[in-house]
Steps between C-alpha positions, in 0.01 A plus 500: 500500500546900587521518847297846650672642792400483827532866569221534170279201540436626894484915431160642507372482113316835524769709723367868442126474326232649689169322488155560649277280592182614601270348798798385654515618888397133563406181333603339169632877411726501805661196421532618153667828580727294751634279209544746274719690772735182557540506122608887556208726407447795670110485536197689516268427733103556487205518712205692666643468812668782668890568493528406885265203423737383192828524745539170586459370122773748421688397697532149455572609135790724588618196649661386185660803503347640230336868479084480564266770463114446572262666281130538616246512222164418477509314148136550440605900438706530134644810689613327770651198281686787314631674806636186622694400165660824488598504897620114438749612254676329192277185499663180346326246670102570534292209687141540486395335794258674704110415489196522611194220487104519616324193558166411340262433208486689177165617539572544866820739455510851599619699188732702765667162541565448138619850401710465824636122351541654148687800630756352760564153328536595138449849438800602731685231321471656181592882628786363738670312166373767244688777717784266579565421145693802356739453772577165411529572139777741552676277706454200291404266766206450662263188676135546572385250698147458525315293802188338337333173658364172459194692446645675184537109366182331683173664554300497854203549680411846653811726440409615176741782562803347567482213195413777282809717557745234590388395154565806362848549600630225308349670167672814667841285520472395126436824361792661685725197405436489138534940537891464638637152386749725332566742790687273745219484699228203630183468586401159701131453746557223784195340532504328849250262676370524854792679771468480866388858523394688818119460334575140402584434867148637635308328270707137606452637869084519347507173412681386809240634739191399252652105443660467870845394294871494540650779278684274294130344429367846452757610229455171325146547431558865418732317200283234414455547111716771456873446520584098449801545736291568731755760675484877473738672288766656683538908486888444467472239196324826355739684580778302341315482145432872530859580549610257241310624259629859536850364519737487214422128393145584472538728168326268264250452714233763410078490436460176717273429734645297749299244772592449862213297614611163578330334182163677548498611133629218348154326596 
C-alpha cells in the first residue's frame, strides 16, 4: 500500500485558484464560498447588496485567510455580468449559484417575472461561463459548477419559471462538458432538494401559525412527499460536493447532473 503523507493528504487541494461564486453574500452560496476557501481558493464574492452591506460575509471569508473581493452585479444586465468577470480576475472555479423564482400559475405569470427568471437563472449562467471560458482554456484547468434543483429533475405546480430554467441548466452543463472534455476542464449541475432557507423558514413559521404546531411538526408536513428522509438537506453537505467536485479527484467527473434531495428523485 503507498502511504500519502500527512503534510499532502491535509494541505488545501486548491492552494492558489480563484473562484467565484455568484449569489453568495449568504445562504447555500456562502457556505459554498466558505468551503472552497478552507480548500485554499481565493474567492469572488457576488451580490446586489452594497460593499458595506457585504462586509460581514467578507469577512468571515478572509477568515480562512484567503484573499476575498466582492463584486456587485445585477446578473439580469449582460453588461454588468461582464464587468464583474473581468473585475473578478483569472476565473478557475465559476459556481453558478445565484437565482431568482416567482410564484404562480402559467397562465397567471407576469411575463416580467419570466424574462426576469430566464435572465438571472440561466441566461447569466451562460454569459458568466461563456466569458469565463477563454481564461480557463489558457490555463488548462477549469470547473464550472452549475446550481440547478430538484426542479430541473421533477416538475411542480406554480413556478413555471424556476423548473423551466433549473431545467435548462443541466442541458447548459452537458453542452459545455461535451465542448471541454479535452481542455482539463468540468462541467457538473448539483441538483438539491428542499434547504432550510430564510424563505423556507417563513413559510414553516406559515404553517405554524395556520396549523397551531410545534416546528418540528411544521417542517415535517412541509416534507411530506418530497424528500423520503424527511430532513432538509444541509447547506454545508452542498458545500462539500461542490468543493469536491472542483477538487483534483473530481476530473473525470464532468456533464453529470448530480441529486442532493434525500431520495426525492429516486421516487
Amino acid at each position: 500500500m503507498v502511504s500519502i503523507p500527512e503534510s499532502a493528504s491535509t494541505a488545501p487541494s486548491l492552494r492558489g485558484r480563484l473562484a467565484l461564486v455568484t449569489g453568495s453574500t449568504g445562504g447555500i452560496g456562502q457556505a459554498i464560498a466558505r468551503r472552497l476557501a478552507v480548500a485554499g481558493c481565493d474567492i469572488a464574492l457576488h451580490g446586489l447588496a452594497t460593499p458595506e452591506e457585504a462586509a460581514p460575509a467578507v469577512a468571515a471569508i478572509a477568515e480562512s485567510g484567503v484573499r476575498v473581493r466582492y463584486c456587485r452585479a445585477d446578473l439580469a444586465d449582460p453588461a454588468a455580468i461582464a464587468a464583474m468577470i473581468e473585475s473578478a480576475g483569472a476565473i478557475d472555479i465559476l459556481v453558478n449559484n445565484a437565482a431568482t423564482r416567482h410564484f404562480g400559475a402559467v397562465e397567471k405569470t407576469d411575463p416580467a417575472a419570466w424574462n426576469m427568471d430566464l435572465a438571472v437563472n440561466l441566461s447569466a449562467a451562460f454569459h458568466a461561463i461563456r466569458l469565463a471560458l477563454p481564461g480557463m482554456r489558457r490555463r488548462g484547468f477549469g470547473r464550472i459548477v452549475n446550481m440547478s434543483s430538484i426542479y430541473g429533475l421533477v416538475g411542480t405546480r406554480d413556478r413555471v419559471g424556476y423548473v423551466t430554467t433549473k431545467t435548462a441548466l443541466i442541458g447548459l452543463t452537458r453542452a459545455v462538458a461535451l465542448e471541454t472534455a479535452e481542455s482539463g476542464i468540468t462541467c457538473n449541475a448539483v441538483c438539491p432538494g428542499s434547504t432550510m432557507t430564510p424563505s423556507i423558514e417563513t413559510r414553516i413559521r406559515a404553517i405554524m401559525d395556520e396549523a397551531g404546531i410545534s416546528a418540528q411538526a411544521a417542517a415535517a408536513r412541509f416534507l411530506a412527499g418530497k424528500q423520503p428522509t424527511g430532513r432538509f438537506v444541509d447547506a454545508e453537505a452542498i458545500a462539500a460536493m461542490v468543493s469536491f467536485l472542483c477538487s483534483p479527484a473530481a476530473r473525470d467527473i464532468t456533464g453529470t447532473a448530480l441529486p442532493m434531495d434525500g431520495g426525492w428523485s429516486a421516487g
